[in-house]
Every structure is written in structure tokens, then in C-alpha cells.
PLY file of the C-alpha trace (Angstrom):
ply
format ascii 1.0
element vertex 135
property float x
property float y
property float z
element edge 134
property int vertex1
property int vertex2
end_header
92.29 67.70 -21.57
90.52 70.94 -22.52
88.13 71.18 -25.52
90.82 73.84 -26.94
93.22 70.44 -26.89
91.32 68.62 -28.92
90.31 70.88 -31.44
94.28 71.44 -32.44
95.00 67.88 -32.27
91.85 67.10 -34.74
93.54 70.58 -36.59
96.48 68.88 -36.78
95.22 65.19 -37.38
93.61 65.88 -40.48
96.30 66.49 -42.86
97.94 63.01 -41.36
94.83 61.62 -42.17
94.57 62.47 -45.52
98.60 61.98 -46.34
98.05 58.67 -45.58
95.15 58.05 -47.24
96.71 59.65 -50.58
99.54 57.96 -50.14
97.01 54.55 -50.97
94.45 55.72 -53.12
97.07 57.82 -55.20
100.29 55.73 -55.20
100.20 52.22 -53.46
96.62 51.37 -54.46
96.50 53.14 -57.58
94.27 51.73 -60.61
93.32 48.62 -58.54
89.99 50.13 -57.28
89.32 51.18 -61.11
90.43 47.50 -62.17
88.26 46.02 -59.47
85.17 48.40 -59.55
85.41 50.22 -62.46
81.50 48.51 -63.17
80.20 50.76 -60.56
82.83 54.00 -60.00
81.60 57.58 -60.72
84.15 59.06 -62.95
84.62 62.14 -61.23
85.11 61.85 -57.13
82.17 63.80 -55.21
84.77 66.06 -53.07
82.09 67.90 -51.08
81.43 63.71 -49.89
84.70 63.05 -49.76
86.21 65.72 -47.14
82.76 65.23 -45.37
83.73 61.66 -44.76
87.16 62.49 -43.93
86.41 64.88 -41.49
83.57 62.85 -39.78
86.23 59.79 -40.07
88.84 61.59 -38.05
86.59 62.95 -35.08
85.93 58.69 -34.86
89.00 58.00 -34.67
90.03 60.29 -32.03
86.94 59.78 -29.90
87.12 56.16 -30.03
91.27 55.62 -30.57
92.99 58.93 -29.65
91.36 60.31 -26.56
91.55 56.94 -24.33
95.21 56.73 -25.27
95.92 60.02 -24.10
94.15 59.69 -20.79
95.61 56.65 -20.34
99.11 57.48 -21.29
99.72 54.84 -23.81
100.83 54.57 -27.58
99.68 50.58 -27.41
96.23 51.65 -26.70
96.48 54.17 -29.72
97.48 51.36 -31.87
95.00 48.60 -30.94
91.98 50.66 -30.51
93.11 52.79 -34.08
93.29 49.02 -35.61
89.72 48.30 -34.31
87.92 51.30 -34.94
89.30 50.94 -38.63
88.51 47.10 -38.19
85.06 47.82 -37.58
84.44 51.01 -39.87
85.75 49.52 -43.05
84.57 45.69 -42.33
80.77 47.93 -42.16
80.95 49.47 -45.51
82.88 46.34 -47.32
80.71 43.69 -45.93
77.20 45.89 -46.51
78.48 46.36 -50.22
79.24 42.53 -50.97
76.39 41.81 -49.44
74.12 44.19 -51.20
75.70 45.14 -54.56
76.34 42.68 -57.56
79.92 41.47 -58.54
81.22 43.10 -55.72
85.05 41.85 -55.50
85.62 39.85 -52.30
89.49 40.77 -53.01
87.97 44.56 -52.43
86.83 43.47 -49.21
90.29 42.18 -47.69
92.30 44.70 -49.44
89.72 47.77 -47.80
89.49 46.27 -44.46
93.47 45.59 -44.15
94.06 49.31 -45.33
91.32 50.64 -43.14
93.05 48.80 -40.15
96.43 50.29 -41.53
95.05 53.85 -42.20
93.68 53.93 -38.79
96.62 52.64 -36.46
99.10 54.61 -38.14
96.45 57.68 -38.20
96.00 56.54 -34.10
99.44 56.56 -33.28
100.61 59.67 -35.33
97.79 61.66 -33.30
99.08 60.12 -30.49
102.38 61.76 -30.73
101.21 64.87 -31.72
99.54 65.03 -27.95
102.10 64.98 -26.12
103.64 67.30 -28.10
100.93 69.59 -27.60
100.85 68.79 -23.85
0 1
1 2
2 3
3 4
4 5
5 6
6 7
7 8
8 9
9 10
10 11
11 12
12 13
13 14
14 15
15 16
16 17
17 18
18 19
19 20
20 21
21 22
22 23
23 24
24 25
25 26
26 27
27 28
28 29
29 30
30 31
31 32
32 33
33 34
34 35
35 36
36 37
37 38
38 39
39 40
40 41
41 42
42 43
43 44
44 45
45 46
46 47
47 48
48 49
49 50
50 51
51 52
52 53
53 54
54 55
55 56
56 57
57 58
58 59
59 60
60 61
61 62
62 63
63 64
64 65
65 66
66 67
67 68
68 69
69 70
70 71
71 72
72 73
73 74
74 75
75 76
76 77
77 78
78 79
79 80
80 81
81 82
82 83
83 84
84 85
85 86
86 87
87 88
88 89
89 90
90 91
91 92
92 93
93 94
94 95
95 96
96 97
97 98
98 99
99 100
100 101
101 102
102 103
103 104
104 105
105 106
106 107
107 108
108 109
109 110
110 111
111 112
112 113
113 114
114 115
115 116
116 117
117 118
118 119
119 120
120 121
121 122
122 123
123 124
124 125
125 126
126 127
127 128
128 129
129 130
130 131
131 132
132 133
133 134
């Protein structure tokens, strides 16, 4: 696949991306991140970080997740290497933070790393589809 591919599948990724993700922070998983780290939370959100990470987060997830899948033709590898990379990614950042900052929930941990394995098959798979649409 062509460089021009890729760029409007990551175009078209990263609104999928972040529906999900809003869908958690903003509805599902609303008020338990205050409730659990409330001690620690900035009261505004740092957007300039925030759609930095997201857009960083996404070109992962289709290097490592989206782009075997689609040379190998398969929506199972989409789904088990978009569980891994999230696997991996949010098991990084949970793990670091209980083991380097104070009080940090261990029910943050389990909740983060189940979403981020959530967040990135579904992300995986919808990408996925949007190739071969593309194609």
C-alpha cells in the first residue's frame, strides 16, 4: 500500500479513535478517574498534550496493529495485535505510575489496561474496515 493509503486511513482513523475514547472518559467512565485520582488530577485537561498523545497513539496503532492486518488480509490479526499493542501501551503507563506515584489505585490499573485493550481492538478493527474500503 502507497504512503497516500495510509495517510487517509490515519485521516480517517482519528476521529474513531477519539469517539471511542470519549465515549469512556465522557460517558462510561465518567467521574471514576476524578473519584479515584482526584489527589493528583490537573483541573483543567492540557489539550495541546492531549491531541499530541492521540495522534502519536494512533500512528502506533496502525504501524504495529493496522498495517500487518492489511497485508495480511485479516480482521483477526487487527484484533489481537490492536489488543496487544493497547496491552502493552497502557500496562507501561499504569504499572510505571503505581510503581512510582503514592496512593496510586491498583483498581486504576485494571480498569486502564482493560480499556486500553478495548480502545485499541475496537480502534484496530474499525481501521481495519475502513481499508478495504479504501482499497
Amino acid at each position: 500500500m502507497s504512503i497516500t493509503f495510509y495517510l487517509k486511513l490515519y485521516a480517517l482513523t482519528v476521529p474513531v479513535f477519539f469517539a471511542i475514547d470519549m465515549l469512556w472518559l465522557g460517558v462510561i467512565a465518567k467521574g471514576f478517574y476524578r473519584k479515584k485520582l482526584g489527589f493528583i488530577l490537573s483541573p483543567s485537561i492540557n489539550w495541546a498534550a492531549a491531541i499530541t498523545f492521540y495522534l502519536i497513539f494512533i500512528v502506533g496503532i496502525l504501524i504495529f496493529a493496522v498495517r500487518p492486518a492489511v497485508n495480511s488480509n485479516s480482521w483477526v490479526q487487527a484484533a489481537v495485535l490492536g489488543a496487544l499493542f493497547g496491552f502493552f501501551t497502557y500496562a507501561t503507563y499504569d504499572l510505571s505510575n503505581l510503581a512510582t506515584i503514592k496512593n496510586w489505585p491498583l483498581v486504576v490499573v485494571v480498569a486502564d489496561i482493560v480499556w486500553g485493550m478495548c480502545l485499541c481492538t475496537l480502534t484496530a478493527l474499525l481501521s481495519y474496515a475502513i481499508s478495504r474500503w479504501l482499497i
